[in-house]
C-alpha positions as CSV (number, residue, x, y, z in Angstrom):
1,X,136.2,64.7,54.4
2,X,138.6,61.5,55.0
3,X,137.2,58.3,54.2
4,X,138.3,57.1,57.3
5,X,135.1,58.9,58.8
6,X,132.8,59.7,56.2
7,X,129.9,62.1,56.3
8,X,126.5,62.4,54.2
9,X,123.9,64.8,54.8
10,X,120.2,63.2,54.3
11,X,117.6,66.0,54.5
12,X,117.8,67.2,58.4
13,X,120.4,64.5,58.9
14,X,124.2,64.2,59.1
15,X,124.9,60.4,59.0
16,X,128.5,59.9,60.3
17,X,130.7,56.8,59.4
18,X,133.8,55.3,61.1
19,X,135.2,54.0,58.6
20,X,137.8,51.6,59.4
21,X,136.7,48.1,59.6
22,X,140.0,46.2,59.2
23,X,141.0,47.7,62.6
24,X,137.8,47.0,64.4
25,X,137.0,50.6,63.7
26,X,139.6,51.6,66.7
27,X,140.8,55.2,67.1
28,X,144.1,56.5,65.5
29,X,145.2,59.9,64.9
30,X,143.7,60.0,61.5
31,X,140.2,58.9,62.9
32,X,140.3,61.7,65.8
33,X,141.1,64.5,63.3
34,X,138.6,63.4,60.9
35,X,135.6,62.5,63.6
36,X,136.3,66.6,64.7
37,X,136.4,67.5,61.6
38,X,132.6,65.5,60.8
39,X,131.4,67.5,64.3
40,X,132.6,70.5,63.0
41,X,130.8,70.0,59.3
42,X,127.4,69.3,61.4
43,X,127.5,72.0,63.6
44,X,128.1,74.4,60.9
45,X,125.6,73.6,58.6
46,X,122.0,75.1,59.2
47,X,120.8,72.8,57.1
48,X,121.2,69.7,59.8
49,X,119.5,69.5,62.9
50,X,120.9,65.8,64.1
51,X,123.5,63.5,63.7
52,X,123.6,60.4,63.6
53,X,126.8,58.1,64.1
54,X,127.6,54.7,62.6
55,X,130.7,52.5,62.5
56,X,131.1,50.0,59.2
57,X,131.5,46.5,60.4
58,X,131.5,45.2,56.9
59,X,134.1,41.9,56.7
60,X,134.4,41.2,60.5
61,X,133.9,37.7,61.6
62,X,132.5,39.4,65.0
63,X,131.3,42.8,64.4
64,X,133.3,45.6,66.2
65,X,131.8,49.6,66.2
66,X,134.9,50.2,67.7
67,X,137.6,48.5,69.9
68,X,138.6,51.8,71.0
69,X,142.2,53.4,70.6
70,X,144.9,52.1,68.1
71,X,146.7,50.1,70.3
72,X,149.4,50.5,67.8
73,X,149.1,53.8,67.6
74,X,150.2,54.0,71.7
75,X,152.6,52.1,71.4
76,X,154.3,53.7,68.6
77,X,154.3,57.1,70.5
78,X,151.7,58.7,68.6
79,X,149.3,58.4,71.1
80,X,148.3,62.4,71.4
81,X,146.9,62.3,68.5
82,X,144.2,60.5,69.6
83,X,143.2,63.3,71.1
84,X,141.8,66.9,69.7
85,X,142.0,70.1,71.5
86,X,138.1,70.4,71.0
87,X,136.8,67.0,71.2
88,X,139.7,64.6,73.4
89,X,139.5,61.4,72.8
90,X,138.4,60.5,69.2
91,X,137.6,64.1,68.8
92,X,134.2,63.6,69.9
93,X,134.0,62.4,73.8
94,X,134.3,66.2,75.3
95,X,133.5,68.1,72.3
96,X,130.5,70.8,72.7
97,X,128.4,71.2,70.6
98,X,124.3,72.0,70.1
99,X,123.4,69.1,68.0
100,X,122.2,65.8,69.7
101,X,123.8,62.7,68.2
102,X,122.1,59.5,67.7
103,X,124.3,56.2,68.3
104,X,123.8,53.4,66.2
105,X,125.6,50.2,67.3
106,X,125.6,47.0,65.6
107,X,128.2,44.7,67.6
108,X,131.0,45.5,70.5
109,X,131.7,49.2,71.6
110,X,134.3,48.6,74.1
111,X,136.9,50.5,75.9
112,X,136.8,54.1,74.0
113,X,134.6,52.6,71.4
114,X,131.8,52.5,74.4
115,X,133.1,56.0,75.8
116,X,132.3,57.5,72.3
117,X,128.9,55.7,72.9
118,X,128.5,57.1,76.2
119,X,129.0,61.0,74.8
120,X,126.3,60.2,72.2
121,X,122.7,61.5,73.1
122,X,120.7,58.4,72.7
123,X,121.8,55.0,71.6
124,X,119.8,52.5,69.4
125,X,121.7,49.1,69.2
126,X,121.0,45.7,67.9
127,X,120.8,41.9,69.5
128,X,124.1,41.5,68.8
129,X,125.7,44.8,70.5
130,X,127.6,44.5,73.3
131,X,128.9,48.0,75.6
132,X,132.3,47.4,77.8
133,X,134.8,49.1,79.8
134,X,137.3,46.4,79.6
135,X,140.4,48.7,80.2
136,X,141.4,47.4,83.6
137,X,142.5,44.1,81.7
138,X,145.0,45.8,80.2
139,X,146.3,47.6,83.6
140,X,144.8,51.4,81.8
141,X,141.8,53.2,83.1
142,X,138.7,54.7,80.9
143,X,139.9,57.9,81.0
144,X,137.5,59.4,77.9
145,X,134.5,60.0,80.0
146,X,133.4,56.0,80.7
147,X,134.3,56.2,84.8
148,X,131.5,58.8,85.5
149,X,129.5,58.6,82.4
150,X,129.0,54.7,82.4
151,X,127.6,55.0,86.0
152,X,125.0,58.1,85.2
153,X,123.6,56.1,82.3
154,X,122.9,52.5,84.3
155,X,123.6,53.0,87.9
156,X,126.2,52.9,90.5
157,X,126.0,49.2,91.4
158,X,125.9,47.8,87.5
159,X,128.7,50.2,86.5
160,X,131.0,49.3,89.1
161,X,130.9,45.6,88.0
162,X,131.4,46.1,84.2
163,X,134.0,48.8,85.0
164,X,136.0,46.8,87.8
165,X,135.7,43.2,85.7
166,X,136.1,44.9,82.4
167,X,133.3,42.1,81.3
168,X,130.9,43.6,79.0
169,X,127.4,44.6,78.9
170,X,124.9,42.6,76.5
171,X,122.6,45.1,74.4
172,X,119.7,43.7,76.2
173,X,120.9,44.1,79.8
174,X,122.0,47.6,78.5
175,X,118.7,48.0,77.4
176,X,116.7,47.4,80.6
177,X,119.4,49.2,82.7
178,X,118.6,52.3,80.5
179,X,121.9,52.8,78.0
180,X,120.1,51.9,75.0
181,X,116.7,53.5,74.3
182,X,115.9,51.3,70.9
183,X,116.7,47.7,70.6
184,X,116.5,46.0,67.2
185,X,117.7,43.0,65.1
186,X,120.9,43.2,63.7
187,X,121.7,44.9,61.0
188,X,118.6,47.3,62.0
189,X,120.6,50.0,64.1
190,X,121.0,52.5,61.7
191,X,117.9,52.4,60.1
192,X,116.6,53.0,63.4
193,X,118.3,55.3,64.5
194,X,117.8,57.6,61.3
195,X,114.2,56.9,62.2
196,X,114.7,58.1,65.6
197,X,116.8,61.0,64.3
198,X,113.7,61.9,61.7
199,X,111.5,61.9,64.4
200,X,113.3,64.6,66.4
201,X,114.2,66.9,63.1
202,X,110.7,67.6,62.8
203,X,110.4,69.2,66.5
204,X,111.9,72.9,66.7
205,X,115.4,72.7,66.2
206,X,116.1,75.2,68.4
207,X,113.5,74.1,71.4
208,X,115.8,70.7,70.9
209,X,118.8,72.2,71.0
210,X,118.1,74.2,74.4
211,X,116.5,71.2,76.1
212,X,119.5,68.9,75.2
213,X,121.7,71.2,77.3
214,X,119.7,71.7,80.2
215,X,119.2,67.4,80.7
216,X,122.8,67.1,80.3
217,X,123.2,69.8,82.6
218,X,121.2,68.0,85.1
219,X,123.4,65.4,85.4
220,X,125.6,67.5,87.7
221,X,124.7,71.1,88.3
222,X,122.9,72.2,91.2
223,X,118.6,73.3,91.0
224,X,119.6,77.3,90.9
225,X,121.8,76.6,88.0
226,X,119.6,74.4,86.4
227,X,116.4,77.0,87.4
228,X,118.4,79.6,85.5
229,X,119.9,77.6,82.6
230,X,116.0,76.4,82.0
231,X,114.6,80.0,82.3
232,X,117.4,81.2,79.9
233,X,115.9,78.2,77.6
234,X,112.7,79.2,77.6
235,X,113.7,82.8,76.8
236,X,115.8,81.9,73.7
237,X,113.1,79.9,72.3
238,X,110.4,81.9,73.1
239,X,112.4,85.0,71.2
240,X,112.8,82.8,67.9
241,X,110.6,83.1,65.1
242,X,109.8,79.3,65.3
243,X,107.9,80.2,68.2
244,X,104.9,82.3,66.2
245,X,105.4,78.9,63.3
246,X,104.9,76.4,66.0
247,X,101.4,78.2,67.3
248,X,100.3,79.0,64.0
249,X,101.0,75.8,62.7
250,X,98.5,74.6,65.7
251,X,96.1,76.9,65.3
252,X,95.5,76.3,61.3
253,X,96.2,72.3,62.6
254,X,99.2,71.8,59.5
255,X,102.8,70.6,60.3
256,X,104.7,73.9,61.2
257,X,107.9,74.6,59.0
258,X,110.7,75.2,61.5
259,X,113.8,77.5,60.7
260,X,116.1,76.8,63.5
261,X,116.3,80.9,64.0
């Protein structure tokens, strides 16, 4: 693993780290390859049931989880690699996977930096945390995802004014409105949000990982679909082993011991 993104499994957990503080944590090719590559190690081992994503904002007078793309990087032509055939932008904003990701932001996510936020799960972020779309100062639009995701997670009306000012959100605005589902102190995020990402590791993996897909479904896909995707749900989970655990578990009143199969 690059240390430009670096990755450490804790129990359940897969704590991911941009890693690039001198540049605000923004995106270059090296970041997008290695953030893909950090999915990919995830999603592959059986061992982790959630992620959770950090940025280090060690050294910043203001701290940045990420600016968003290398501006250098554009303008140098190298901008494609920003992008990954799997994940797009950053390798992460379209990338599918079964997993849910926890967000933890401790200062500004901005232009990409708040797309890559947006494609998160759930987000816990501190006092200090800001979430912007600020790409129409710079005559570019939010083309990772921001334009129909930023909208779904606060509202038409809300969205349309950070999007159209590029002004950003404060955490607790974002909070109220619904983008962040913990707010802590600074320097709290993370902690947080491995406490968040504990608490979901010790539901069924597998139960998770189905209901994920059929909320984020919902977001766009019409009742038959999602009456059929939930169905299909239910029928994967109630065909897994975990399913005699979780009742046994119950009946003999212990914690069950999910497999994930």
């Amino acid at each position: 693993m690059s240390d430009i993104v670096t990755y450490e499994a804790r129990g359940r957990i897969a704590l991911i780290t941009l890693n690039r503080p001198d540049a605000r944590n923004a995106v270059n090719g090296d970041v997008a390859e290695a953030m893909e590559a950090a999915i990919d190690q995830m999603e592959g081992d059986d061992e982790i049931w959630v992620g959770v994503l950090q940025a280090n904002t060690e050294g910043q007078k203001r701290p940045v989880f990420c600016a968003g793309a290398d501006l250098k990087a554009l303008n140098s032509g190298d901008g494609a690699r920003l992008m990954t055939a799997r994940g797009n932008f950053a390798g992460f904003v379209y990338r599918e996977r079964k997993k849910p990701v926890v967000v933890a932001v401790d200062g500004l996510a901005t232009a990409g930096g708040c797309e890559i936020v947006l494609a998160a799960d759930l987000v816990v972020a501190s006092t200090q945390s800001a979430f912007g779309l600020a790409e129409v100062k710079r005559n570019l639009v939010a083309g990772a995802g921001g334009l129909f995701r930023l909208p779904r997670a606060i509202g038409k009306a809300a969205a349309m004014e950070a999007i159209l000012t590029g002004e950003p959100i404060p955490a607790q605005r974002a909070y109220e409105l619904g983008l962040v589902s913990r707010l802590v102190e600074p320097g709290e995020a993370t902690n947080e949000a491995i406490r968040l990402a504990e608490q979901i590791a010790e539901s069924a993996p597998m139960a998770v990982w189905e209901s994920r897909q059929v909320v984020l479904a919902s977001q766009y896909e019409d009742d038959d679909t999602l009456k059929k995707m939930t169905n299909d749900a239910m029928g994967a989970v109630m065909a897994s082993d975990d399913l005699k655990e979780g009742l046994t578990a119950f009946i003999e009143k212990r914690p069950p011991n999910w497999t994930g199969r």
